[in-house]
matplotlib code that plots the C-alpha trace (Angstrom):
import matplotlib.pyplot as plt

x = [143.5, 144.0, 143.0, 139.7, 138.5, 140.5, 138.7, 135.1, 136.0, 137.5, 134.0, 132.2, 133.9, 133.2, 129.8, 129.7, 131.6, 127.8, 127.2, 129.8, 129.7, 126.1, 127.3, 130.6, 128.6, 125.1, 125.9, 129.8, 130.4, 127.2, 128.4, 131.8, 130.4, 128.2, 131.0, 132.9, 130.2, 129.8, 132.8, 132.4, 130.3, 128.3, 125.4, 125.5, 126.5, 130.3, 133.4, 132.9, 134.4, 136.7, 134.3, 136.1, 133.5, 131.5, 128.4, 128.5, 128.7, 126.3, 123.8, 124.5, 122.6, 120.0, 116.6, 115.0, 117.1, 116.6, 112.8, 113.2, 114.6, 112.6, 109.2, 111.2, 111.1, 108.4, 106.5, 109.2, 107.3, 103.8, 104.3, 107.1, 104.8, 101.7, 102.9, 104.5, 102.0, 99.4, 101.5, 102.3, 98.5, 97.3, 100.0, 98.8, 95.6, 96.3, 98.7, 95.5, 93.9, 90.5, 88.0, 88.3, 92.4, 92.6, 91.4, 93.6, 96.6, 96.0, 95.0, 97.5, 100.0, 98.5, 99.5, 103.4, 103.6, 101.9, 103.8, 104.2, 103.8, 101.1, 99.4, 100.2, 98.1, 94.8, 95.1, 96.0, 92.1, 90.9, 91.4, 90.8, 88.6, 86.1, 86.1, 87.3, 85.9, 86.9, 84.9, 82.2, 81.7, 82.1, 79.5, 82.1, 84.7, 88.2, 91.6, 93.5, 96.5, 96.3, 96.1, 99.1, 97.8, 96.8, 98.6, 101.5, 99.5, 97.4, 100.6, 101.6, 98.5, 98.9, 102.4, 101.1, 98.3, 101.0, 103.6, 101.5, 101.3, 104.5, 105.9, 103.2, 104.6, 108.3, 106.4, 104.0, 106.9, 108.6, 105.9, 105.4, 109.2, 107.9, 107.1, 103.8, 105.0, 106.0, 102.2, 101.0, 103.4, 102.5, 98.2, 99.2, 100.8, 97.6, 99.3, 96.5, 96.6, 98.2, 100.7, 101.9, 102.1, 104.5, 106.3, 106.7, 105.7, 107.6, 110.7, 111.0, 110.2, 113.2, 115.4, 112.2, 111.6, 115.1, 115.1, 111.5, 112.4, 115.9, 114.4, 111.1, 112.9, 115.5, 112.7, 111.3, 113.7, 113.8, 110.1, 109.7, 107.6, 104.2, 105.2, 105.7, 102.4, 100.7, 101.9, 105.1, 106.5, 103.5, 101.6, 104.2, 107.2, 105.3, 105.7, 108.9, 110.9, 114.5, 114.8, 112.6, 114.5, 118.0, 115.8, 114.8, 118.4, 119.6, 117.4, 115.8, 118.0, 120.8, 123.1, 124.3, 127.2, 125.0, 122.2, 125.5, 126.3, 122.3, 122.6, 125.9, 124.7, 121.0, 123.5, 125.7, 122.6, 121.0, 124.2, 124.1, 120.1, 120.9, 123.5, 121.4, 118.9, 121.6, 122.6, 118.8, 117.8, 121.3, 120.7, 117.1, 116.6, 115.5, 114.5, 117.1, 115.2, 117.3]
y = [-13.2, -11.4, -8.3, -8.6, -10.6, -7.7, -4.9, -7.0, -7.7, -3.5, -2.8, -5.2, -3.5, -0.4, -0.9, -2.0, 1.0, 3.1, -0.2, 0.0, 4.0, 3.3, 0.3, 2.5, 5.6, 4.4, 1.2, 0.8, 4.2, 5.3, 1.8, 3.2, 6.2, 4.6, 2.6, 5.6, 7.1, 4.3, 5.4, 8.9, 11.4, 14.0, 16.3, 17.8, 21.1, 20.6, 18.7, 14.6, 13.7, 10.1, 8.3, 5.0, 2.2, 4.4, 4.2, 0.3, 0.2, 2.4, 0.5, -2.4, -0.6, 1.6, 0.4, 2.1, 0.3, -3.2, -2.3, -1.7, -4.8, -6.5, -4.9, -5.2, -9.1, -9.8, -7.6, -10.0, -13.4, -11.7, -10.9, -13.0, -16.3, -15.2, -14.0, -16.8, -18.7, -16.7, -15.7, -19.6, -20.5, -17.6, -18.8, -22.2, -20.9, -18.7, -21.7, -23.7, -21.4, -21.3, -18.7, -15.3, -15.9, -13.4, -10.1, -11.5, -11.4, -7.6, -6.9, -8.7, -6.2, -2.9, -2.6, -3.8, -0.7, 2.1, 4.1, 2.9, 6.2, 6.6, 3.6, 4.1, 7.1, 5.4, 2.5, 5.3, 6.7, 3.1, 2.1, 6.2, 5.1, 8.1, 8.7, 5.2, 2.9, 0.1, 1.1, 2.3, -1.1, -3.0, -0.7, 0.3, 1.8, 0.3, 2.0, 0.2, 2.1, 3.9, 0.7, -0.7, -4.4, -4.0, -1.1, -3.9, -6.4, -3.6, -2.3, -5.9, -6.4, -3.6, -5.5, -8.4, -7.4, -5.3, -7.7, -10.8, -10.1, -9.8, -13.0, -14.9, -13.9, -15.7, -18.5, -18.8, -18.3, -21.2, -23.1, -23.0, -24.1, -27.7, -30.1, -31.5, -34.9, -34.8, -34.2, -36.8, -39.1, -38.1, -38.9, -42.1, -43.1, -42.4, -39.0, -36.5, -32.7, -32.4, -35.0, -33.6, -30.1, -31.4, -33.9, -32.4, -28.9, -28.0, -29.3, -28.2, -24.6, -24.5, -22.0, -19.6, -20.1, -19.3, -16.1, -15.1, -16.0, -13.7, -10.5, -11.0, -10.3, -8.2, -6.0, -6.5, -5.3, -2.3, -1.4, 2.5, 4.1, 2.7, 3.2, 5.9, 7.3, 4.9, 5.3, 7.1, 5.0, 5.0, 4.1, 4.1, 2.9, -0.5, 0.2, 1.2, -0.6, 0.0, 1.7, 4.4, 4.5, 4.7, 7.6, 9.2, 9.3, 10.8, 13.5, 14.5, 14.0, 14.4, 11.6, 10.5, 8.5, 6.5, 6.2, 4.9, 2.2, 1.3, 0.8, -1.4, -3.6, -3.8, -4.7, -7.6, -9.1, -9.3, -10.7, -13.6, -14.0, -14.7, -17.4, -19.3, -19.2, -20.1, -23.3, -24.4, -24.4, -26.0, -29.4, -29.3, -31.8, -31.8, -34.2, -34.9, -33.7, -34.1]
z = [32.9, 29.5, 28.3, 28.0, 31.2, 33.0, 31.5, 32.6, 36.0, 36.0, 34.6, 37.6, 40.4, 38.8, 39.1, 42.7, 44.0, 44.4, 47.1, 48.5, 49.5, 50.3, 52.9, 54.1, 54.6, 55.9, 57.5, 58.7, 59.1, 61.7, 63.5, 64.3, 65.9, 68.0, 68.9, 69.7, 71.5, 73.6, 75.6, 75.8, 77.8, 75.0, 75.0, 71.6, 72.8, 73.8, 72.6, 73.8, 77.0, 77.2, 79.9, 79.4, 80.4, 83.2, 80.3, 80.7, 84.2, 84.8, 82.8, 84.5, 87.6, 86.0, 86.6, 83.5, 81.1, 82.6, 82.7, 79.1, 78.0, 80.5, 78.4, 75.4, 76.1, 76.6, 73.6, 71.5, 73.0, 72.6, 69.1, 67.3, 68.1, 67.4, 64.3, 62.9, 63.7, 61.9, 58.8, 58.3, 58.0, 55.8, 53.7, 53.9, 52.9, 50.1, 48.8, 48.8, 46.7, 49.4, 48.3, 48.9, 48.8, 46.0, 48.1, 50.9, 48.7, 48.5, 51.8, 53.9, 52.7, 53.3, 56.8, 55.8, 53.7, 55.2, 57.6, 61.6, 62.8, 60.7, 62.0, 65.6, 65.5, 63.8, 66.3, 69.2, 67.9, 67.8, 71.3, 72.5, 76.0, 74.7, 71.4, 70.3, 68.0, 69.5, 72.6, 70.4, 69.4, 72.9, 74.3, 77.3, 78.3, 78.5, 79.0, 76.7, 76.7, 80.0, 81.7, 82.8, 82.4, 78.9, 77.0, 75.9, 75.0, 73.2, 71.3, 70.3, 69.2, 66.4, 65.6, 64.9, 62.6, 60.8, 60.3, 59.8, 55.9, 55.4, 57.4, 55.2, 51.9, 52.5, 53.9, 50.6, 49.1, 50.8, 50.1, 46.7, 46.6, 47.8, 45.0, 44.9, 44.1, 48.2, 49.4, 46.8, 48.3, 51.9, 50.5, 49.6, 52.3, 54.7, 56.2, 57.0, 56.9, 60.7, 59.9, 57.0, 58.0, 60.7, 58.7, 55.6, 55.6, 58.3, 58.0, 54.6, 55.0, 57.6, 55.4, 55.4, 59.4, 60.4, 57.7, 59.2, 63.1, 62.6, 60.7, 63.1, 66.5, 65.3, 63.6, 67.8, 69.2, 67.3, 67.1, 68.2, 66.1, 66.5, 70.9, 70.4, 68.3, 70.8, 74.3, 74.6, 76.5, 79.1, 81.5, 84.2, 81.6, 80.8, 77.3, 77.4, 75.1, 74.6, 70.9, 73.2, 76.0, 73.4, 71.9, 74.9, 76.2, 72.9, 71.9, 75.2, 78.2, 75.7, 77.3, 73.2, 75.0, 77.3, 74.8, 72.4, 75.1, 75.1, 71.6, 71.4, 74.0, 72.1, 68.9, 71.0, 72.3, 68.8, 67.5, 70.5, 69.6, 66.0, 66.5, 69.0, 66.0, 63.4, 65.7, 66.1, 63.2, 61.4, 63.3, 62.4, 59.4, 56.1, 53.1, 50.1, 47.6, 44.6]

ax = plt.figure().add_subplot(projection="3d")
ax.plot(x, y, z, "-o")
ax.set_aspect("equal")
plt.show()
């Protein structure tokens, strides 16, 4: 390189260094001390205690923590579906300009930005058996989050009406990247609306359903604050899902190397989820659209 390409690319690194502390120091670093953690006995109070793998082995036979990844698993397959499902045809519709699209374009993001905790307690008011207005409009009474039959579906329920909008904006988005030369193709060859959502739709959105599927059940996995505004964890640990427990053991029972270990293991078995994902959805096919 001469001179001046040297000074540019001097310049361009230059410029990335504030991204790169940001990464080292809120990302990398916090990773190596969990890892560190992981294999040590702490409380906060006193010097950390080499435990070697006694955190891991004792997770292996602790009920509370398979009960949380049990709940954990199965508020992931109550909401990740659902909302797919539903983000991908209010996309549809708003993509089809129907009427009343316009508002919905506003309003399908309002509960993306507001605050979880913020909307945990409104929805914790909402399904309130007494003073509730949820109840107030059934005409009875309904324990929806004492019950231990319907305070997870209850809480999924308030995480799929928050992250519904914002699934359906990468999916418009996705769709608006289709050419409308392939739909007007599809009419003329006699392919009806079913037909060509599967055929064509579908297949061609596959970048945006892998992106959507990944950041859906990792952003599952992790839910705590709306639990926690909600239900605490309650009724009898059926809502108990694992960022809670990792939090519980942390900052209340004060175990930071066990809640560590909690949190590594959450991290591998995110990392396994997401290549299974990458390897479905790299054999599924697509058209050459050049």
């Amino acid at each position: 390189m001469n001179a001046r390409q040297r000074a540019e690319a001097r310049a361009g690194y230059l410029l990335l260094v504030p991204s790169f502390v940001g990464v080292g120091v809120f990302l990398l670093l916090p990773v190596l001390i969990v890892l560190a953690l992981s294999f040590t006995r702490y409380n906060l109070l006193s010097a950390p205690q080499w435990a070697g793998l006694d955190n891991f082995v004792y997770l292996l036979g602790w009920e509370r923590f398979r009960n949380s990844l049990w709940v954990t698993t199965l508020f992931t397959l109550m909401t990740i579906p659902t909302s797919i499902v539903l983000g991908l045809l209010l996309a549809v519709a708003i993509n089809r300009r129907l009427p009343g699209t316009s508002w919905l374009r506003v309003l399908y993001v309002l509960p993306w930005v507001c605050a979880p905790l913020a909307l945990g307690v409104v929805w914790r008011w909402i399904f309130d058996p007494t003073n509730g207005a949820l109840n107030a409009l059934l005409g009875r009474r309904i324990e929806w989050l004492a019950d231990v039959d319907l305070a997870l579906p209850s809480v999924a329920f308030v995480q799929v009406w928050s992250s519904v909008g914002y699934i359906s904006l990468f999916f418009l988005a996705g769709l608006q990247q289709i050419p409308v030369s392939v739909y007007e193709a599809a009419k003329l060859d006699g392919a009806g609306p079913v037909r060509t959502l599967w055929s064509i739709t579908l297949p061609l959105l596959r970048p945006t359903m892998f992106f959507v599927t990944v950041t859906s059940i990792i952003s599952s996995f992790q839910v705590f604050d709306t639990v926690y505004a909600m239900t605490g964890g309650g009724p009898r640990f059926t809502t108990d899902v694992i960022a809670a427990r990792i939090y519980d053991e942390a900052f209340v029972a004060l175990r930071l190397g066990r809640a560590a270990a909690m949190a590594l293991v959450l991290f591998l078995l995110l990392v396994a989820v997401t290549l299974v994902q990458q390897r479905y959805f790299r054999r599924r096919i697509t058209y050459d659209m050049s």
